[in-house]
C-alpha angles and dihedrals in degrees: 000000000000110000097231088050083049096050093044090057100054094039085055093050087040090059092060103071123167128011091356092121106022115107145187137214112282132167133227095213113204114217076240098070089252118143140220121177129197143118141304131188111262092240093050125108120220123267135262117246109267137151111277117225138167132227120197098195105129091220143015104076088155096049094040090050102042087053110116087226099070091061118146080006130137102219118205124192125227102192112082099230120051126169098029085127106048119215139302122194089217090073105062124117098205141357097286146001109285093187118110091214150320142259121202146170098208121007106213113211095170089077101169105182111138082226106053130094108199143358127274104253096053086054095058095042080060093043088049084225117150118239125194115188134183093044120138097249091185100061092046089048087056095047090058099044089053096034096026128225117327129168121258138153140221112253136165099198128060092243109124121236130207115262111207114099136199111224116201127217110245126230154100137303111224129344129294131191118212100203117207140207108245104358119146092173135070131212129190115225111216098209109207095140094323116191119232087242100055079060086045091053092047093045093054096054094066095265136150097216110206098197109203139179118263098247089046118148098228086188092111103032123098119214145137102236147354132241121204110216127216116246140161134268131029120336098222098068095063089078093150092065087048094053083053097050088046093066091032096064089055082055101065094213111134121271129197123185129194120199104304086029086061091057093052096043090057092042090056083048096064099254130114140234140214139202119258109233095242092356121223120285114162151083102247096063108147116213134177132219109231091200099052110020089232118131120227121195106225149204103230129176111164146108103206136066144186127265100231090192084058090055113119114248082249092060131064141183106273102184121005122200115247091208101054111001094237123139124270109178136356138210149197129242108230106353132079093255121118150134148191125207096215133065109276075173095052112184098179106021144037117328095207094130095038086125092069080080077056091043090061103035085061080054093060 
């Protein structure tokens, strides 16, 4: 091992002193009454009631939870060892953690990647974000496949929680323009949760990103096409996007949805959209394109899908999962409007359909 890799790890475990690793029992608590028990840290607070998922992608813990989509999430692992390469600040997918908490097998402190800075679990003690380790992730993983997602929270003590749970809409703030070198072309960013590398994929493809709010009125801006963000929760409450589509699809302008994005731009269409029984939240998702028969293997992280019967006759299904047969893009017939369920930008995950960002620069 390279000695400056070997100095910075035991500076970073020499940091921790006291109490830092040592744990004590704790429970998940499904809203079914269902039980998982494991280990926390001493130091470390209950969770908040959230819905309990599980994701099967072998790497990429700092990219998954700093998705916007997993806001107010508890997000189980699948894979047994998390944390074995620390964490780099490069990877992160926004400016903080949006997980409520999260659920592991084997929690790993020796990280011994040369970029990164500092282990797991002190990421997540200044994330303030609950960790529970030592569970058996696979038979949680099983429960909710068979029962589906339910909330549920990380306690140590037997006193029972509420489980209802409020979950926010994501987005920015104000505006912000990404300027870049070269571009000729504008797209607007629709931020409903947006991902840093949907920005990065814009930006190196020679294109000025307006990054807007969700509920932005796009009346005075001037720009060349729109991007749909990905995002977390239930399409239908972000009316005010739809609204947006809505008047963006009489425009004409081309319009590119991600995940969440899918889901609006059906919604403005007139169809409708379901939630998937335990989502798809992984980095092994096989889709077909409908247009050319040939099968991607995709990055995914959403709940909800898209009714393919409810589809305009104007519309039609542009990529369908071969897991599940649920619909992973759609398309229109004649005009510059589609959309993919699952990440053309990964991060973490495959970056097989990365073209599709191609696909829409050439629309502009």
């Amino acid at each position: 091992m390279n000695k400056n890799i070997r100095v910075q790890k035991v500076e970073n475990i020499s940091r921790q002193k006291g109490d830092f690793f040592k744990t004590k029992p704790a429970r998940l608590i499904l809203e079914d009454g269902k039980t998982f028990s494991g280990e926390v840290p001493v130091w470390q607070e209950d969770s908040d009631a959230a819905e309990v998922i599980f994701n099967s992608g072998m790497t990429g813990y700092v990219e998954s939870l700093t998705d916007p989509s997993y806001s107010d999430q508890i997000l189980t692992f699948t894979y047994p060892l998390i944390g074995n390469y620390g964490v780099h600040k490069p990877g992160w997918e926004s400016e903080k953690i949006h997980a409520k908490g999260v659920v592991l097998s084997s929690l790993i402190n020796d990280w011994s990647h040369p970029l990164s800075s500092y282990s797991f679990l002190e990421w997540l003690k200044d994330q303030n974000v609950p960790v529970i380790q030592n569970v058996d992730t696979r038979a949680l993983t099983r429960h909710l496949r068979t029962e589906g997602v339910e909330n549920g929270y990380i306690v140590s003590d037997t006193t029972m929680r509420n489980f209802k749970i409020n979950k926010p809409l994501v987005s920015i703030d104000k505006p912000k323009l990404y300027k870049t070198a070269g571009a000729i072309k504008t797209v607007v960013l629709i931020d409903c949760g947006a991902k840093e590398n949907i920005v990065r994929s814009l930006q190196g493809r020679k294109l000025n990103v307006l990054r807007v709010p969700f509920d932005y009125n796009l009346s005075n801006e001037s720009f060349d096409g729109v991007m749909l963000s990905n995002g977390p929760g239930d399409p239908k409450d972000y009316k005010p996007v739809i609204k947006t589509i809505e008047k963006l699809i009489k425009d004409e302008r081309p319009v590119f949805g991600i995940c969440l994005g899918s889901q609006l731009m059906a919604l403005a269409a007139g169809a409708k959209t379901y939630k998937l029984k335990f989502g798809h939240h992984s980095h092994n998702q096989p889709c077909r394109d409908m247009k050319t028969g040939q099968c991607y293997i995709t990055s995914q992280n959403h709940g909800y899908a898209v009714d393919a019967k409810t589809l305009p006759k104007d519309w039609e299904v542009y990529f369908y999962n071969l897991n599940d047969g649920s619909v992973e893009g759609i398309i229109h017939r004649s005009k510059p409007f589609f959309s993919v369920q699952f990440h053309p930008e990964a991060c973490p995950g495959p970056t097989d359909t990365n073209w599709l960002f191609d696909k829409f620069v050439e629309s502009l």
